[in-house]
Phi, psi and omega in degrees: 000142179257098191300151141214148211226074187236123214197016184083015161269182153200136191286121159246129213308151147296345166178125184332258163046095151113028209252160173262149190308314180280343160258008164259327179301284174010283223279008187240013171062045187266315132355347171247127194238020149266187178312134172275177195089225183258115175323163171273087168264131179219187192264115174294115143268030178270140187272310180206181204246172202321314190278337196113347224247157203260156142221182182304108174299134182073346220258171188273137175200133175236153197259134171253085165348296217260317170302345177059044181161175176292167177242123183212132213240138158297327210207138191223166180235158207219126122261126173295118160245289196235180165215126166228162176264143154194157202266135190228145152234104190279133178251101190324312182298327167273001175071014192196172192294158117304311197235154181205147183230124162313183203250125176247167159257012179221188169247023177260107181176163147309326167107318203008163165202182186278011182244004168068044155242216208230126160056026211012090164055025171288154142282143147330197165267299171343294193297309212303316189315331189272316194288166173271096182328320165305350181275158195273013173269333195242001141281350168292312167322290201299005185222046161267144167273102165258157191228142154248118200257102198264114159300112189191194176228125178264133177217145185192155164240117177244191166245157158259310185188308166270020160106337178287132173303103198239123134279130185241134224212119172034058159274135199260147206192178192228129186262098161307095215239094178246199167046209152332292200277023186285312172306341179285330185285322168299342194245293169331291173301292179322313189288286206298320200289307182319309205274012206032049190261153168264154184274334144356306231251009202226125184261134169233110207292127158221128214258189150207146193236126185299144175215167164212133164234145158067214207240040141265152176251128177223175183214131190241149167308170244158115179215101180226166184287155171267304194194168180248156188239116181291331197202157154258141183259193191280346178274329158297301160003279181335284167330296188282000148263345151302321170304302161315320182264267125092254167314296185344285170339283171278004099027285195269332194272343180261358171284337094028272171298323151330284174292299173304359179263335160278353173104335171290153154259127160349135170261328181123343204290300191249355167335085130232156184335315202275344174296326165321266233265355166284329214262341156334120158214176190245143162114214153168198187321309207240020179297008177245008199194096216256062193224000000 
């Protein structure tokens, strides 16, 4: 079995001296070819992956570093630090968002996004009510997303794709909780707000549950509390600040695109590649519900 233990540390030698040309590329992360950011968790619906090779259906999965691929578990414990909402639109032919909306923690706010509208073009119900379901305002609407982007740390013991055993111990990550799988993420958080439980304080098991309408088959989360937490230590602090600057961050790059798409200029403050390159996911808008 393999540990892996990630929490913003890193074991580092005492010194190069006798390290191989190939463990030092390791160690400066030249060796890594997976999503750049914060890993992803979701629900796999894929039966096997680009190559063939089969996988676990329904089962829970986040991309693993030291595994050099995903790890995936029936059942993982989840801690919450934040929530954030944003608005998304995926373009199957481009493999990527068109649109992106920054990320709020409430729905009071505009929304911004990168094509230099609001929410990328949902409408209300209201607004929607006035349109010609046929107008090109209200097929645009209709192919926006919202997400919920649960911030926390996952620990499970899973397999990868071929069967190796992985422990995974507060790996920090963002739970992409849509679709199918939204209500869950919405009501588990909604009850503890209800109980003034902070969410820091609450580890939570999520499960998938098989579903079908018509003749497809899909799988939605299963989210109840596991166990309570007494204090916070100094590494949470952390964490949730880092989780904070985070947002911050992409944030700041789409508000950025946000203005250049209006015709403003950009100051330029959070642009960069590697905020760019967070935004990388496997999968797309709609990998969680394959309808």
């Amino acid at each position: 079995m393999t540990e892996v233990a990630v929490a913003g540390q890193m074991d580092l030698p005492a010194t190069l001296d006798g390290m191989s040309n190939e463990d030092i590329r390791k160690l400066a992360g030249q060796t890594y070819n997976g999503p750049k950011g914060l890993p992803q968790l979701t629900i796999n619906h894929f039966a096997e992956d680009e190559f063939g090779v089969k996988l676990p259906r329904g089962e829970w999965q986040v991309y693993v570093e030291d595994a050099e691929g995903y790890v995936f578990a029936e059942e993982v414990q989840f801690r919450p630090f934040t929530r954030t909402f944003h608005y998304s639109v995926w373009d199957n032919e481009e493999g990527n968002y068109s649109s992106r909306s920054v990320e709020q923690t409430s729905f009071n706010g505009p929304f911004e996004d990168t094509t230099g509208t609001f929410k990328c073009g949902r409408l209300s119900a209201k607004e929607l009510d006035n349109l010609d379901p046929n107008s090109p305002e209200a097929v645009v609407s209709k192919n926006v997303k919202c997400t919920q982007l649960v911030y926390g740390w996952v620990s499970f013991e899973g397999k990868d794709a071929e069967g190796n055993i992985y422990s995974v111990v507060d790996l920090p990550c963002t739970w992409r909780a849509r679709g199918a799988s939204y209500s869950a993420a919405d009501d588990v958080l909604k009850e503890l707000t209800k109980r003034k439980a902070n969410w820091q304080y609450v580890v939570l098991k999520l499960e998938s549950v098989r579903k079908k309408k018509g003749g497809n088959t899909f799988f939605a989360a299963s989210a109840v509390v596991s166990t309570e937490i007494d204090h916070l230590g100094e590494d949470d602090n952390q964490i949730m600040w880092d989780f904070l600057k985070t947002i911050e961050g992409r944030n700041g790059y789409i508000l950025d695109k946000h203005e250049e798409a209006r015709g403003g200029l950009s100051g330029g403050e959070y642009v960069d590649a590697s905020l760019e390159a967070q935004f990388d996911e496997r999968g797309g808008d709609d990998d969680e519900v394959p309808f």
